[in-house]
C-alpha positions, -999 to 999 in steps of 0.1 A, spaced: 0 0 0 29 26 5 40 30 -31 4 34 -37 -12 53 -12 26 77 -20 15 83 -56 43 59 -70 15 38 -87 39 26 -115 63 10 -87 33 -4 -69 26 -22 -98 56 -38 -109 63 -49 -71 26 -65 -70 31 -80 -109 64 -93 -95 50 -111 -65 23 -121 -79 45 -139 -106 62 -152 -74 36 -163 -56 18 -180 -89 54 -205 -94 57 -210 -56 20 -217 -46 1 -218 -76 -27 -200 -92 -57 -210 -69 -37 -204 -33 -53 -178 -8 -23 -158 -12 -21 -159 -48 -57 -149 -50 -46 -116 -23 -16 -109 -47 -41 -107 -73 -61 -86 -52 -35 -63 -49 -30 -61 -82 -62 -55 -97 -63 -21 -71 -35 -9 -85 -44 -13 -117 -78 7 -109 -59 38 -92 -37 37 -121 -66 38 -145 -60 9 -161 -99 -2 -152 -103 -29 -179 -71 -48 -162 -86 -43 -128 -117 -58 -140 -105 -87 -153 -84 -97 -124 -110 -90 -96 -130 -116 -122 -106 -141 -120 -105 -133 -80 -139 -139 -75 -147 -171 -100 -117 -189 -81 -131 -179 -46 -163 -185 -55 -157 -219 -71 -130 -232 -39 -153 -216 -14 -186 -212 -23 -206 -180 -30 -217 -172 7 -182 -174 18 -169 -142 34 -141 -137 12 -159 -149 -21 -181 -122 -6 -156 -99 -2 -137 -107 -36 -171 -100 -53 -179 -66 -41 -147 -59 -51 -154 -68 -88 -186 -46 -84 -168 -17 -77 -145 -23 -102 -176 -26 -124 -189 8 -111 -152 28 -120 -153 12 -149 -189 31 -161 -206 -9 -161 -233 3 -139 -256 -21 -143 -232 -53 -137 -222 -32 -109 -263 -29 -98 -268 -66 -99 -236 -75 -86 -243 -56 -54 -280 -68 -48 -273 -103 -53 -241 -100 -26 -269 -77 -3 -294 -106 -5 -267 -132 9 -252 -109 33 -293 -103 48 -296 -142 47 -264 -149 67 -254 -117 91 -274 -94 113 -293 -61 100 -260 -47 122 -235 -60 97 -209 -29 85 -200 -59 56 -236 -53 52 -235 -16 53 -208 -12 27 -227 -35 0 -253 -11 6 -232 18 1 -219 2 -28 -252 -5 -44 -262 33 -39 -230 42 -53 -238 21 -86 -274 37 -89 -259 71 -88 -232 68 -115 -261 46 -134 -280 83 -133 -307 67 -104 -307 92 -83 -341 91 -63 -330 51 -54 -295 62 -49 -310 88 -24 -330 67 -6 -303 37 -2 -280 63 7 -302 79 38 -309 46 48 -273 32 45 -262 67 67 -290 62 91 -278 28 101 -244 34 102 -249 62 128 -268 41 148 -243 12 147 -207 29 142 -215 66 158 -217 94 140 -176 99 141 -168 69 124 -150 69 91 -181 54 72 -207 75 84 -187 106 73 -183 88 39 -221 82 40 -228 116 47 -202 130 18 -216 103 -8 -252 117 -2 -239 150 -5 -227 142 -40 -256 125 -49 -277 158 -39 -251 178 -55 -256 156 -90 -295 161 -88 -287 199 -82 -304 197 -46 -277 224 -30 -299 228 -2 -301 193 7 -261 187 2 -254 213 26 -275 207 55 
């Protein structure tokens, strides 16, 4: 995460390539830490724009978890919401949409209501109607998403203030200026 989170994306990504390409000889393709290394990778890729990349290795990612574990494993889970965001930066809105509500509908059959895994899929799934121009259901998700997570984390947490600043942007979008600044 250093190189990364330093703006040295291009180094980030030859260190993660390299390991990976490690960890594939050493382990093989379908180890837990492989799968990570891909991980890795595929974030890279996104923050360096290279979206398309991204999106197919959070694929791969997720059809390996999901065939090894299971879909309603936590880090097929996981692995999957990460391909829906990926889907969402990459303008696929609507794979993003049902990407999200499928993982929401497993995440409501095995966790409680007081989930924050649950929380972020709904966050996610707000954030997919938005950039898919559905801004009354993005809205709505994102009040109810912001509600909750005050309730649950507090209102200081790091999530609720992203809740609050996503719904923000959503008002801003719809031109509600009011709204986004109260």
């Amino acid at each position: 995460f250093d190189y990364r989170e330093s703006g040295r994306i291009e180094e980030a990504i030859e260190i993660h390539e390299n390991t990976l390409n490690s960890q594939r000889r050493i382990l093989g393709e379908e180890h837990t830490a492989t799968l990570d290394g891909k991980h890795m990778l595929a974030w890279a890729y996104r923050d360096a724009g290279r979206i398309d990349e991204a999106i197919r290795m959070n694929e791969e990612v997720f059809r390996s978890r999901d065939e090894s574990l299971g879909r309603n494993h936590p880090r097929t889970l996981s692995s999957w919401n990460n391909l829906g965001f990926a889907y969402c930066v990459g303008g696929r809105y609507e794979e993003a949409i049902q990407c999200h509500q499928e993982i929401i509908s497993i995440r409501t059959l095995l966790a409680d209501a007081d989930n924050p895994l649950l929380l972020k899929s709904l966050s996610n799934l707000a954030e997919s109607f938005r950039g898919a121009g559905r801004y009354m259901e993005a809205i709505n998700l994102q009040k109810e998403t912001l509600t909750e997570r005050k309730r649950i984390l507090g209102n200081e947490h790091r999530d609720t203030i992203d809740s609050l600043r996503y719904l923000a942007d959503t008002y801003l979008s719809v031109e509600e200026f009011e709204e986004a600044i109260t």
